[in-house]
N, CA, C and O of each residue as an XYZ file, in Angstrom:
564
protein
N     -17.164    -22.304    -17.765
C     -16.400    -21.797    -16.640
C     -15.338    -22.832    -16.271
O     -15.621    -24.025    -16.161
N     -13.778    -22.212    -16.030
C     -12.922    -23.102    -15.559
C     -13.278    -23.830    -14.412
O     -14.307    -23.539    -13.801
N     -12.469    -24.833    -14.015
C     -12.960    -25.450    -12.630
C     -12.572    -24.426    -11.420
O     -11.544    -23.891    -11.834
N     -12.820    -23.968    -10.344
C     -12.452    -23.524     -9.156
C     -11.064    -24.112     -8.936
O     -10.215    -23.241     -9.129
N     -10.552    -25.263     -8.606
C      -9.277    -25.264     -8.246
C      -8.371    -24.739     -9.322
O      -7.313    -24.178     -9.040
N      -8.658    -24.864    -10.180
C      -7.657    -24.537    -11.053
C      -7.614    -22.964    -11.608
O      -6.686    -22.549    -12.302
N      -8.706    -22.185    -11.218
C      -8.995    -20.530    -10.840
C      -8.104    -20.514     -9.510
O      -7.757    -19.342     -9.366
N      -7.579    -21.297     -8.470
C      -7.690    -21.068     -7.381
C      -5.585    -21.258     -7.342
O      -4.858    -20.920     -6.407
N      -5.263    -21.723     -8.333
C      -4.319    -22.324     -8.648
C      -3.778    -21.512     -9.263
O      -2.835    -21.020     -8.644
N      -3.964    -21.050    -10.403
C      -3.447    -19.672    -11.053
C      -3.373    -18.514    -10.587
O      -2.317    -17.905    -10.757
N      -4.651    -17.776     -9.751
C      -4.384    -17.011     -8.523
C      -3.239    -17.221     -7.669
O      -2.323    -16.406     -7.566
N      -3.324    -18.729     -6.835
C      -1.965    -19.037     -6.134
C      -0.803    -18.816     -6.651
O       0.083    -18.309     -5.964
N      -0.594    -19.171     -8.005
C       0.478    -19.183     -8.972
C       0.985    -17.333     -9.026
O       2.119    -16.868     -9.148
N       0.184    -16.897     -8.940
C       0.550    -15.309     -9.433
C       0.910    -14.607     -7.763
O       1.500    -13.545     -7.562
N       0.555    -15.218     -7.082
C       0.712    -14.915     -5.725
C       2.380    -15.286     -4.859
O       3.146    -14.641     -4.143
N       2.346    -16.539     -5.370
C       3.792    -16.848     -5.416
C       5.069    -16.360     -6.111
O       6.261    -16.405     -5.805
N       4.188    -15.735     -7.465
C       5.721    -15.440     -8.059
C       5.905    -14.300     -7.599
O       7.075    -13.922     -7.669
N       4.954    -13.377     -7.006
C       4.944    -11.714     -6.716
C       6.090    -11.728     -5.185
O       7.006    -10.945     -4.937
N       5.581    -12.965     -4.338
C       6.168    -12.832     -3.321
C       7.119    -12.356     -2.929
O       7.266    -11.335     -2.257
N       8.162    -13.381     -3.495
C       9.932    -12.797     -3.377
C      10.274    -11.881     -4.048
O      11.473    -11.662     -4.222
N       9.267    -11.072     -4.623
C      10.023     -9.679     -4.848
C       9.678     -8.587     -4.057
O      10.270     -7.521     -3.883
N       8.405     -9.104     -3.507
C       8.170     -8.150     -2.743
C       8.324     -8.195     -1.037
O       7.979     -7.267     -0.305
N       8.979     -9.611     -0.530
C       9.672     -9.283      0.494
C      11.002     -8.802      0.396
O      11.526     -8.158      1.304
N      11.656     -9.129     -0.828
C      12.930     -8.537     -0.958
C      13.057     -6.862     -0.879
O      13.966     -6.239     -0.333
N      11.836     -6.284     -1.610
C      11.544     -5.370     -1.639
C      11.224     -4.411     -0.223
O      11.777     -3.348      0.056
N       9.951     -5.264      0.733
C      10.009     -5.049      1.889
C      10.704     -4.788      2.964
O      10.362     -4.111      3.934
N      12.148     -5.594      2.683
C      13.405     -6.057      3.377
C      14.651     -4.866      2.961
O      15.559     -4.435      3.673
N      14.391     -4.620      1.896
C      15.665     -3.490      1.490
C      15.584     -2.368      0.976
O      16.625     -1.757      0.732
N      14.413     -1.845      0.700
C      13.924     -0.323      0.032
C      13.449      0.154      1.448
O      12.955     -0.507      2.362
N      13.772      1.635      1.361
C      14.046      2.170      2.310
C      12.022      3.128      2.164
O      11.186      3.250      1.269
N      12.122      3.497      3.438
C      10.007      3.433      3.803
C       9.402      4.152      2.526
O       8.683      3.803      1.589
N      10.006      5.276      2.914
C       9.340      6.788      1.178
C       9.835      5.744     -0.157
O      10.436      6.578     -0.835
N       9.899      4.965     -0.618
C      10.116      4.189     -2.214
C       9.411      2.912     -1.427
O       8.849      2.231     -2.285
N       9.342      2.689     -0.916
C       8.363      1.001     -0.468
C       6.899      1.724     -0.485
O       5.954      1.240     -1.108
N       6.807      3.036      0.328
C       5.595      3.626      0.197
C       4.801      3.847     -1.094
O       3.630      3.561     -1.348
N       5.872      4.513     -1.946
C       5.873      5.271     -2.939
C       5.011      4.124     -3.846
O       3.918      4.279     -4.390
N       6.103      2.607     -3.816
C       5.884      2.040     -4.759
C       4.420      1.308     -4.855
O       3.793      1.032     -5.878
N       4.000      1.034     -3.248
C       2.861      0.771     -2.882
C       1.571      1.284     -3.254
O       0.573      0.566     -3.313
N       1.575      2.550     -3.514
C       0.501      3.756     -3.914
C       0.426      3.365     -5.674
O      -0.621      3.428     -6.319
N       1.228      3.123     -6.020
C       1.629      3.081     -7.591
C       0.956      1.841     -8.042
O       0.026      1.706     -8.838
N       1.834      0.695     -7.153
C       1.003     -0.937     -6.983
C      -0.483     -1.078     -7.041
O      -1.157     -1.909     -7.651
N      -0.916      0.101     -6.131
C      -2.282     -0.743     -5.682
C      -2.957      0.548     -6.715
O      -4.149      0.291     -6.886
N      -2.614      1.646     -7.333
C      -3.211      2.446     -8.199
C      -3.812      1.374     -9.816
O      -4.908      1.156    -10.332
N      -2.392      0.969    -10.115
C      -2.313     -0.296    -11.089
C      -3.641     -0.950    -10.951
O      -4.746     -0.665    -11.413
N      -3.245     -1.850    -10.232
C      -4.600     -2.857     -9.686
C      -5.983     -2.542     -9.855
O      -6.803     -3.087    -10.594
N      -6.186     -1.195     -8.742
C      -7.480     -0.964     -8.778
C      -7.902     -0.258    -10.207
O      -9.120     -0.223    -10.384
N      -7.153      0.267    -11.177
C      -7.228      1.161    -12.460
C      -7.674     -0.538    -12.805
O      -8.819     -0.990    -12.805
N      -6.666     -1.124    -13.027
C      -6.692     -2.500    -13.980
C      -8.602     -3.616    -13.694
O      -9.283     -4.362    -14.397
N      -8.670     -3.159    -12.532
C      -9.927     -4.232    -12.045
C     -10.811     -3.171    -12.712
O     -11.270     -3.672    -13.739
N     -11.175     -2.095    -12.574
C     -12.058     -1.249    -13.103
C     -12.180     -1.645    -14.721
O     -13.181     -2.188    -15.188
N     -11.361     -1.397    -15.263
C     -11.190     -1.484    -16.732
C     -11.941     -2.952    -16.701
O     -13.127     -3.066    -17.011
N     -11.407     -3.670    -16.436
C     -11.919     -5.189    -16.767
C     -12.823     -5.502    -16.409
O     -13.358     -6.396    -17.064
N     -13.758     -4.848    -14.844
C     -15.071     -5.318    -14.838
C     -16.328     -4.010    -15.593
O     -17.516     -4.301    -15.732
N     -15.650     -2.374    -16.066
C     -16.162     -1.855    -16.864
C     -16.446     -2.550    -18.373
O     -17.593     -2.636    -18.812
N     -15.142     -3.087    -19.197
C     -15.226     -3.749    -20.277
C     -16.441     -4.598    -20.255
O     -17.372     -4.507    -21.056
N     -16.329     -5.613    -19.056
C     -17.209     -6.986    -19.174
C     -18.518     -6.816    -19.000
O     -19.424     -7.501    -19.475
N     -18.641     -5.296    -17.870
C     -20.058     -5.151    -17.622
C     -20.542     -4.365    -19.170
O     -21.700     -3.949    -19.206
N     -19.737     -4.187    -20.314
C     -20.672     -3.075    -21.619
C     -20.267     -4.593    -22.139
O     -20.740     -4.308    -23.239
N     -19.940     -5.570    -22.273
C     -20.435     -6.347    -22.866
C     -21.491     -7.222    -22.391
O     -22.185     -7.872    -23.172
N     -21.623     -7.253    -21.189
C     -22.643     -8.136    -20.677
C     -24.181     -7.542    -20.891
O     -25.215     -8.123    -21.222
N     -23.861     -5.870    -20.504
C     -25.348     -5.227    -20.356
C     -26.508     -5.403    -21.642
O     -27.736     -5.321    -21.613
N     -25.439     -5.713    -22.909
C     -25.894     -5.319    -24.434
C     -27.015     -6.880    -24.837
O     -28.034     -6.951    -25.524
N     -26.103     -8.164    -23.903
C     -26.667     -9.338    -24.379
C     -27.719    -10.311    -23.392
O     -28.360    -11.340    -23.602
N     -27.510     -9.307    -22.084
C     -28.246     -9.926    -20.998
C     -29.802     -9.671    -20.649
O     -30.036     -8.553    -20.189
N     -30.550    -10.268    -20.752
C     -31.824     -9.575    -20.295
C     -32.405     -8.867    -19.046
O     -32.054     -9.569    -18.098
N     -33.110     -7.835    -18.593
C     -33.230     -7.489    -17.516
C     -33.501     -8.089    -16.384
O     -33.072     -7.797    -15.268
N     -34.156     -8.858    -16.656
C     -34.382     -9.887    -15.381
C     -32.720    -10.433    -14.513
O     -32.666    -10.775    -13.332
N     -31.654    -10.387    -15.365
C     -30.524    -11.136    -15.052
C     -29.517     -9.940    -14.425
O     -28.772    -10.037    -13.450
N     -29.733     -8.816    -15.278
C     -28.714     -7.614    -14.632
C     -28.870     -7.308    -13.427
O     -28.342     -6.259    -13.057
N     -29.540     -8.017    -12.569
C     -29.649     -7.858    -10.603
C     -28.727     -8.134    -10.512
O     -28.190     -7.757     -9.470
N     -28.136     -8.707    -11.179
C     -26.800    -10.237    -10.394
C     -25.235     -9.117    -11.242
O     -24.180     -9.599    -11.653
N     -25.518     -8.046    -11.254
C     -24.617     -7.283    -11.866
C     -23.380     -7.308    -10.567
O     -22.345     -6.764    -10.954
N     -23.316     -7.763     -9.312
C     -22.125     -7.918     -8.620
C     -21.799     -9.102     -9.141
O     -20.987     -9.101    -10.066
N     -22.385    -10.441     -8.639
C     -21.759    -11.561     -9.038
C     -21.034    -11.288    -10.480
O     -19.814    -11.434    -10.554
N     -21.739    -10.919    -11.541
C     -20.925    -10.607    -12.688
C     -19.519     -9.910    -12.405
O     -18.562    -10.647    -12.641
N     -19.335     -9.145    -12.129
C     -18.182     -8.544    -11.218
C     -17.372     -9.420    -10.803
O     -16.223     -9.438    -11.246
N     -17.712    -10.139    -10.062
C     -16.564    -10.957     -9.394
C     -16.472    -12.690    -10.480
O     -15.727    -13.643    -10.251
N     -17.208    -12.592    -11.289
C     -17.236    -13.919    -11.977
C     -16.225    -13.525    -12.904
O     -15.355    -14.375    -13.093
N     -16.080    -12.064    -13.757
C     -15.180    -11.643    -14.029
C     -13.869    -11.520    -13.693
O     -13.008    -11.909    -14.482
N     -13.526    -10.940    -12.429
C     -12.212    -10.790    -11.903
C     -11.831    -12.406    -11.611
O     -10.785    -12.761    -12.155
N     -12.380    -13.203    -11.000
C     -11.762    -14.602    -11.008
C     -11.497    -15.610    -11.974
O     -10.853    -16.658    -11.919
N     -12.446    -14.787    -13.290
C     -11.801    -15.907    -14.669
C     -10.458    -15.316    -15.113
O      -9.660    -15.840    -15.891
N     -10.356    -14.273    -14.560
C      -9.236    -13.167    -15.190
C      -7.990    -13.590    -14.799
O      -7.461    -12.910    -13.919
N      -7.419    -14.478    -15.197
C      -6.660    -15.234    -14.397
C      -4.773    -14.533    -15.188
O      -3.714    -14.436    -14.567
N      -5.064    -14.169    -16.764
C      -4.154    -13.841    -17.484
C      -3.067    -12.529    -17.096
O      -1.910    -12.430    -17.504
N      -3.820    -11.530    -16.158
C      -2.879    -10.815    -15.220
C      -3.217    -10.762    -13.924
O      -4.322    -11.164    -13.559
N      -2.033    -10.104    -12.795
C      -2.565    -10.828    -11.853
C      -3.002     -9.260    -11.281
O      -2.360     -8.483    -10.575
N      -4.258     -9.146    -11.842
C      -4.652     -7.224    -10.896
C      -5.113     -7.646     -9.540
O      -5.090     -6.720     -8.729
N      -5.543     -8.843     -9.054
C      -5.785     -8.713     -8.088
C      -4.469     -8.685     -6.617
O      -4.210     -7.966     -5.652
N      -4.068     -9.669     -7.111
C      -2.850     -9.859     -6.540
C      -1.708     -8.534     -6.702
O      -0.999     -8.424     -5.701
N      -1.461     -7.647     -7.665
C      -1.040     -6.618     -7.308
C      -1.981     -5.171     -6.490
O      -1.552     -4.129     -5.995
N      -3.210     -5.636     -6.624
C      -3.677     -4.950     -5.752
C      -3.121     -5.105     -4.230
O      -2.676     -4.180     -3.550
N      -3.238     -6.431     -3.849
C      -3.388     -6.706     -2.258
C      -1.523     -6.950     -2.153
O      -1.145     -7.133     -0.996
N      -0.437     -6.962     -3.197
C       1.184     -6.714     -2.591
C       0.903     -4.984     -2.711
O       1.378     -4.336     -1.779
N       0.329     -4.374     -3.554
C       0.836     -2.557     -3.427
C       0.112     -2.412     -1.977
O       0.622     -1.546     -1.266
N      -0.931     -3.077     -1.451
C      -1.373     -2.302     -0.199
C      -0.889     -2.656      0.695
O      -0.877     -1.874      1.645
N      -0.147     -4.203      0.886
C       1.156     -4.689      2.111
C       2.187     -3.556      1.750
O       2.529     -3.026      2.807
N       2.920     -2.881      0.496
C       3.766     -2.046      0.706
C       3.237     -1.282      1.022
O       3.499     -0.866      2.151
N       2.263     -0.678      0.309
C       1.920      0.755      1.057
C       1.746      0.966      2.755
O       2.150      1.962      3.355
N       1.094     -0.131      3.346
C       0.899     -0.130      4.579
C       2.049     -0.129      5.177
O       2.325      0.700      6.044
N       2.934     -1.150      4.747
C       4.363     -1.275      5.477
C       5.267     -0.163      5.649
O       5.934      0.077      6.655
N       5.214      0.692      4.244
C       5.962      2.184      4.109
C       5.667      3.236      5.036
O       6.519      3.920      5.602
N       4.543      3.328      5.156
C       3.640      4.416      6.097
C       3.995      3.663      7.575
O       4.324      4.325      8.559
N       3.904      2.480      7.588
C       3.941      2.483      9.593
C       6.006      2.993      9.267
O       6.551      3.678     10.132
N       6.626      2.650      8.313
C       7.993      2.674      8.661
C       8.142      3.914      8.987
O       8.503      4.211     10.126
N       7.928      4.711      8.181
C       7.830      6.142      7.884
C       7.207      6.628      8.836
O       7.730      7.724      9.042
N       6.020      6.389      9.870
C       5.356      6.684     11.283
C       6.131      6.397     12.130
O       6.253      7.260     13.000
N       7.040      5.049     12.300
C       8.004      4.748     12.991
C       9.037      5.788     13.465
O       9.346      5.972     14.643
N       9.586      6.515     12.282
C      11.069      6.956     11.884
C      10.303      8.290     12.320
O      11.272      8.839     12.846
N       9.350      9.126     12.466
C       8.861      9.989     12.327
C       8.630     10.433     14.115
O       8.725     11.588     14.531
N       8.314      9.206     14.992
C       7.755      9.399     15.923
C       8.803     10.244     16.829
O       9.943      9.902     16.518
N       8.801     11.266     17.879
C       9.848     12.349     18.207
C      10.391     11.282     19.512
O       9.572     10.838     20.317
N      11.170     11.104     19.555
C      11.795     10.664     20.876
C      12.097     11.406     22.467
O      12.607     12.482     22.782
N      11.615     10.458     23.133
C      11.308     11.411     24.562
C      12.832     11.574     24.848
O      13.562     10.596     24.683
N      13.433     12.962     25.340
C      14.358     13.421     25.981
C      14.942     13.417     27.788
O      15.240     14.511     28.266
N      15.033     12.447     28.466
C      14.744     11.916     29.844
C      15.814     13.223     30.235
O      15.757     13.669     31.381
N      16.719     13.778     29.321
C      17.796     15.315     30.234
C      16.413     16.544     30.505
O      15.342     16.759     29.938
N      16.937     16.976     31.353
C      15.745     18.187     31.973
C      16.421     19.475     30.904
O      17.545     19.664     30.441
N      15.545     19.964     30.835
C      15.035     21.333     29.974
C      16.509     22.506     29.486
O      16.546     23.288     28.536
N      17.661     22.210     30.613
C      18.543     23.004     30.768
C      19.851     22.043     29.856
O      20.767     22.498     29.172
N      19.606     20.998     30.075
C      20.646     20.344     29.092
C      20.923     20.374     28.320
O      22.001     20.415     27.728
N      18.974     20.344     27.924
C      18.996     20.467     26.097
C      19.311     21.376     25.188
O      19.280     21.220     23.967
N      19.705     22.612     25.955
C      19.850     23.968     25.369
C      21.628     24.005     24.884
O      22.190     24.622     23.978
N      22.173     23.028     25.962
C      23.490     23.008     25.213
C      23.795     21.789     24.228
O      23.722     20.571     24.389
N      24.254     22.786     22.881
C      24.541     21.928     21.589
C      26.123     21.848     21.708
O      26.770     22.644     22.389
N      26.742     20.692     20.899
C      28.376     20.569     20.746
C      29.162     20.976     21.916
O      30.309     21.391     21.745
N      28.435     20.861     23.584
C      29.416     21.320     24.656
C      29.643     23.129     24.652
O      30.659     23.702     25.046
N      28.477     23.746     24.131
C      28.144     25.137     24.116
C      26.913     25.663     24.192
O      25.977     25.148     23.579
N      26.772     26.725     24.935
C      25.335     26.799     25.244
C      25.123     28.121     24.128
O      25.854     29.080     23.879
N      23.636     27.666     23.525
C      23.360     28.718     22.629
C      23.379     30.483     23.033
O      23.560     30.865     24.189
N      23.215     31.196     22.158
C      23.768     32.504     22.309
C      22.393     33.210     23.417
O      22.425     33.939     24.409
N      21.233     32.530     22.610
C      19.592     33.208     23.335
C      19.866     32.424     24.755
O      19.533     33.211     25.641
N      20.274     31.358     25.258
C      20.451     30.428     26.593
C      21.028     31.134     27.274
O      20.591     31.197     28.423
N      22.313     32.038     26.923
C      22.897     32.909     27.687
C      22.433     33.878     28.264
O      22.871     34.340     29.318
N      21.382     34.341     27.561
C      21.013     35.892     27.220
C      19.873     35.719     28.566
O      19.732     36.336     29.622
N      19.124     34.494     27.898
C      17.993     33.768     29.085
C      18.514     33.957     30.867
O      18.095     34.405     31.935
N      19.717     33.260     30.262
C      20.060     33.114     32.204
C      20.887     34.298     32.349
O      21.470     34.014     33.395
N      21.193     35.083     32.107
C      21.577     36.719     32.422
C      20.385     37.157     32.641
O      20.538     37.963     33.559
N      19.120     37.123     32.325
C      18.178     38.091     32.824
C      17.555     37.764     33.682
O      16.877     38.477     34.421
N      17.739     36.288     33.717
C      17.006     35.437     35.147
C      17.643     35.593     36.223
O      17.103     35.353     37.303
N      18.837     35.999     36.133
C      19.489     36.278     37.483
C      19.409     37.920     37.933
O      19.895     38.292     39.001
């Protein structure tokens, strides 16, 4: 087993290079494609961690004795942290900062804005009052 700092170092390493693309990304893609890309990101990831702790667990199950397959989580994660050669974890946890970030933008942009004009204002569009508004206050009188 590698040493921990240097598992801890290559993680860091893959964490750093993801960064500046993905605040740039954060910063200038507009919410529906930051969203979009987020769902895609963290699909990657979690597809990619599966595969790799499926692979490791049909090789482990074949050579391990029963007594040892309890520890079938730790195997799991002893896996994903030697896995240092792509970074699935780390695109897991940038697709779910975009994804999260896309969705509040997109909740943001979405939310209806309160109208403080009373009920009669709103009926006139472009400095004309609609045709049914007319029709309304002709029968109300």
């Amino acid at each position: 087993m590698p040493p921990v700092q240097a598992l801890a170092a290559l993680h860091g390493a893959w964490l750093v290079l993801l960064l500046p693309p993905t605040v740039w990304m954060m910063r200038r893609w507009p919410a529906r494609r930051l969203w979009l890309t987020g769902i895609a990101l963290t699909t990657i990831g979690v597809v990619g961690l599966a595969a790799l702790a499926g692979r490791d667990l049909l090789i482990w199950f074949s050579w391990t004795p029963p007594a040892y397959q309890r520890y079938v989580v730790q195997r799991i994660l002893f896996a994903i942290a030697t896995a240092t050669d792509l970074p699935l974890v780390q695109l897991t946890v940038v697709g779910m900062v975009c994804w999260v970030v896309g969705k509040q933008r997109r909740a943001m942009r979405t939310v209806p804005s309160v109208n403080l004009l009373d009920h009669r204002s709103r009926r006139v569009q472009d400095g004309r009052q609609s045709a049914g508004a007319e029709v309304r206050e002709q029968i109300a009188e």
